[in-house]
N, C-alpha and C positions, 0 to 999 in steps of 0.2 A: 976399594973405596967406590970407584965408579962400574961394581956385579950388576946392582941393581939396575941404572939406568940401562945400561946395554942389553937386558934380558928385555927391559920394557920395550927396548928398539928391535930386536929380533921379533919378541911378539907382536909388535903393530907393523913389521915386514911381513911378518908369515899372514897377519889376516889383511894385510891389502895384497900380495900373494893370491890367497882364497877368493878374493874380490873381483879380484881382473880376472880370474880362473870362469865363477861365475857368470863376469858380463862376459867374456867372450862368447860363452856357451848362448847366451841367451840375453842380451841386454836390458830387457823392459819384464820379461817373464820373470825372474825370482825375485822374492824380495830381499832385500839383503840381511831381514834377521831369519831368513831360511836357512836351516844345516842341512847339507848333503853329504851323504861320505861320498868319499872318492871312488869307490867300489860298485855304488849306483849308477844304474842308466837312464837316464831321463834325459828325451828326445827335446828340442829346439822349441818344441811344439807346444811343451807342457807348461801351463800356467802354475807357479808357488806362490804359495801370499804368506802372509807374514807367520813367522814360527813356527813356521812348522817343518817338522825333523824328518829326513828320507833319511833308513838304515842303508847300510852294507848289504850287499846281494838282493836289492831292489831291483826289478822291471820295469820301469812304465811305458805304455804304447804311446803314441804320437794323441796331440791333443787332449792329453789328463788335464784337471784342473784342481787344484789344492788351495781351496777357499782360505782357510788360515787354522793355527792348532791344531793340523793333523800331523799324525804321529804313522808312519807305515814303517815296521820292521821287516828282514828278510832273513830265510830266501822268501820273496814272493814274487811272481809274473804276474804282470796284471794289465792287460789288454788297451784296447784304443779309447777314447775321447769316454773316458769315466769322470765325474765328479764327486769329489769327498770334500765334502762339508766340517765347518769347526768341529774341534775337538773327536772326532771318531779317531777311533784307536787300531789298526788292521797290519794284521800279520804279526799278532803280540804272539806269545809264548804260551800253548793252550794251560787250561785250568784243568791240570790234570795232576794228582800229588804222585805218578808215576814218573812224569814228564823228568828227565834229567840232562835239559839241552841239548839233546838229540836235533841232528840238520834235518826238519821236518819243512812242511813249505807250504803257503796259500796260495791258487790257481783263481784269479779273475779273470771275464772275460771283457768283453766292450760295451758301450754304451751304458753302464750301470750309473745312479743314483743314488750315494751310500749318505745318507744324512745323520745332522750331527750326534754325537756319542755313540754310534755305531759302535761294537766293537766287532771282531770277526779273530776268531783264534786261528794257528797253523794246527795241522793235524801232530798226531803222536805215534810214535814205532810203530803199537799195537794196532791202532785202526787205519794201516794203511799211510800215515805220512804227510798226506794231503787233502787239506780241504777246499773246494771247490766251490764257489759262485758261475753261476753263466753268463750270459748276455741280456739288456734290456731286462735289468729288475730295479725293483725300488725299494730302496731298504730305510724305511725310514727313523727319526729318531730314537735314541735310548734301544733299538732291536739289538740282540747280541745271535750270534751265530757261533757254535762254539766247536772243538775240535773234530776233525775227519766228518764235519757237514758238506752233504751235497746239495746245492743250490741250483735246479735248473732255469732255462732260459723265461722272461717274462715274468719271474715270480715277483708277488711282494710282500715283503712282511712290514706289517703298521707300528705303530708305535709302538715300543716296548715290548715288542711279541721278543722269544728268549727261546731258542734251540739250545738244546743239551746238548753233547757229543753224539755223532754219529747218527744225525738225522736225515733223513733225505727229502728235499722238500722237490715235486716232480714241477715241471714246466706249467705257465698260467695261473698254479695254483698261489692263496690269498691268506696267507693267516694273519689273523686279526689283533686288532690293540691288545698289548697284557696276558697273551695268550703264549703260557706255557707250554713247551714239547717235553715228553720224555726220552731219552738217549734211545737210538734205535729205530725211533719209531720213523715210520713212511706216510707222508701225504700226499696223496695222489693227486695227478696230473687234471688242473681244471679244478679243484676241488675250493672251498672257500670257509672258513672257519671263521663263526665270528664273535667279536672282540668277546675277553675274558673267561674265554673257553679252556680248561686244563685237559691237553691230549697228552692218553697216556698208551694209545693203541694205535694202528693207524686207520690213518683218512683213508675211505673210500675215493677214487677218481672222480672229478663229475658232480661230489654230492657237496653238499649243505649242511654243516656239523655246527652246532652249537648248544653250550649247556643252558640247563633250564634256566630260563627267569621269572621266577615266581616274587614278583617284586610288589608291594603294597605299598599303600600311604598309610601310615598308621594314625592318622590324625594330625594336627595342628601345631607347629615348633610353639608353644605354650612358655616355653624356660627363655626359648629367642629373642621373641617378642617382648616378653616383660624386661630383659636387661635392655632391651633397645629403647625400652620408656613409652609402650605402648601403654591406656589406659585400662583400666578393668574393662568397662562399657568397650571398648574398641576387642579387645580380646574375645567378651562373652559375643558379641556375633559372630565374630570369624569361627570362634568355636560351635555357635550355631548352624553356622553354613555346612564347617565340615560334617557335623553330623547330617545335616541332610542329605551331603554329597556319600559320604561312604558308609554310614551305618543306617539310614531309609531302607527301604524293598525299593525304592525308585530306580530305575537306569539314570544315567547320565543326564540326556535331554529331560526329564521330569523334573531332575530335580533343579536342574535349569529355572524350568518354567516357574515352581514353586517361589524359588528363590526372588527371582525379577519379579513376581506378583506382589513381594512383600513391602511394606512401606516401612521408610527409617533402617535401610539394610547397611546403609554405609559407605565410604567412601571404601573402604577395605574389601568388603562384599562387591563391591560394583565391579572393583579393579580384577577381583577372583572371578567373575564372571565373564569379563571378557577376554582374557586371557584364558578360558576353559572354549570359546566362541571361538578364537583364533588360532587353536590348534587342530594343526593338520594331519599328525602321527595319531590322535587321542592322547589320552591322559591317562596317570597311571593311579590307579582306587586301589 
């Protein structure tokens, strides 16, 4: 008759247990909807915030910071005063359909910056076991690193850049937003790739890689405009501008000039003008 309650009172023994366990280690550092397993080490030092999970056969050096919703599985060692941001996911289980829970391991070093939804795979049997980050890089959102990568010191990868298995990314070097790796490939130390470049070869040391952009305006959002409840008259100028801006012989500044000469151009035309006036990059025809 009375299972029930006494299971409920062993279970709120064992997580106030877990509680004092916690504040001993570190009073003000984890939060208390942090899980650690018992098998992790994590130093006095390390800041947890809220939910986020440390596996078994975790590492961490003195001075980690774990913003909230991160998830680090092990085995992984991972070095001094790093910060992992919400939701990144590090030392999961590589994405590999050979992979079959083999004790493979992720090696971090110090001072890194791994921001949010990072993920970073452990390596697999076949490439060696281990994958590898260095010291002082910045890895920023949505980038995934994926098994038996090597990551040297000072690198950074930008937003959403996405290593295959078994890349080697060398020290300083830069790959960019959205920028795919193929498995294997090497980019050299210093080297800088930029945003939505697809590498399938390796980077030169030193150099400056990016794919073409042969990018045009092709004329005027016409379908846009009209559901936004622009008028005919208000459309047939802009439509006029654009062609003088991209389908004239004029360059740019000409057709500037032309434009602002014209009387009755609009408040639309006005606005397209100074905003062609106030860029600094140029403009894209």
């Amino acid at each position: 008759m009375n299972s029930a309650p006494a299971t409920k009172q062993a279970s709120d023994a064992n997580d106030s247990i877990m509680n004092v366990h916690l504040t001993a280690i570190h009073p003000t550092a984890i939060h208390p909807t942090a899980i650690i397993d018992p098998r992790a080490k994590v130093p006095a030092s390390c800041k947890v915030g809220p939910y986020c999970v440390i596996g078994a056969e975790v590492e961490l050096g003195e001075d980690c910071r774990l913003v909230s919703h991160v998830a680090i599985e092990g085995p992984a060692k991972i070095g001094a005063d790093n910060a992992f941001f919400p939701f990144c996911a590090i030392g999961m289980a590589p994405q590999d359909t050979t992979y079959k829970g083999e004790a493979t391991r992720l090696e971090i070093g110090d001072h890194n910056e791994i921001r949010e939804c990072v993920t970073i795979s452990r390596g697999t049997v076949k490439g060696g076991g281990v994958t590898r980050v260095g010291s002082h890089t910045l890895i920023m959102a949505y980038a995934h690193i994926g098994h038996d990568s090597v990551i040297g010191d000072h690198c950074m990868l930008v937003n959403g850049a996405t290593l295959a298995g078994h890349v080697t990314v060398e020290e300083w070097a830069v790959v960019g937003a959205l920028c795919p790796v193929h498995q294997f490939v090497r980019i050299g130390a210093h080297s800088y790739i930029g945003g939505g470049t697809t590498i399938t070869q390796d980077v030169l040391p030193f150099s400056m890689t990016s794919a073409a952009r042969d990018t045009h305006a092709y004329g005027m959002n016409k379908v846009g405009l009209e559901r936004r409840g622009f008028s005919k008259e208000r459309v047939r100028k802009i439509h006029h501008a654009y062609k003088t801006l991209l389908a004239s012989k004029m360059n740019t500044s000409q057709a500037l000039e032309t434009l602002k000469a014209e009387a009755d151009k609009g408040e639309d035309v006005e606005m397209l003008i100074r905003f062609i006036e106030a860029s600094e990059r140029g403009i894209i025809k």
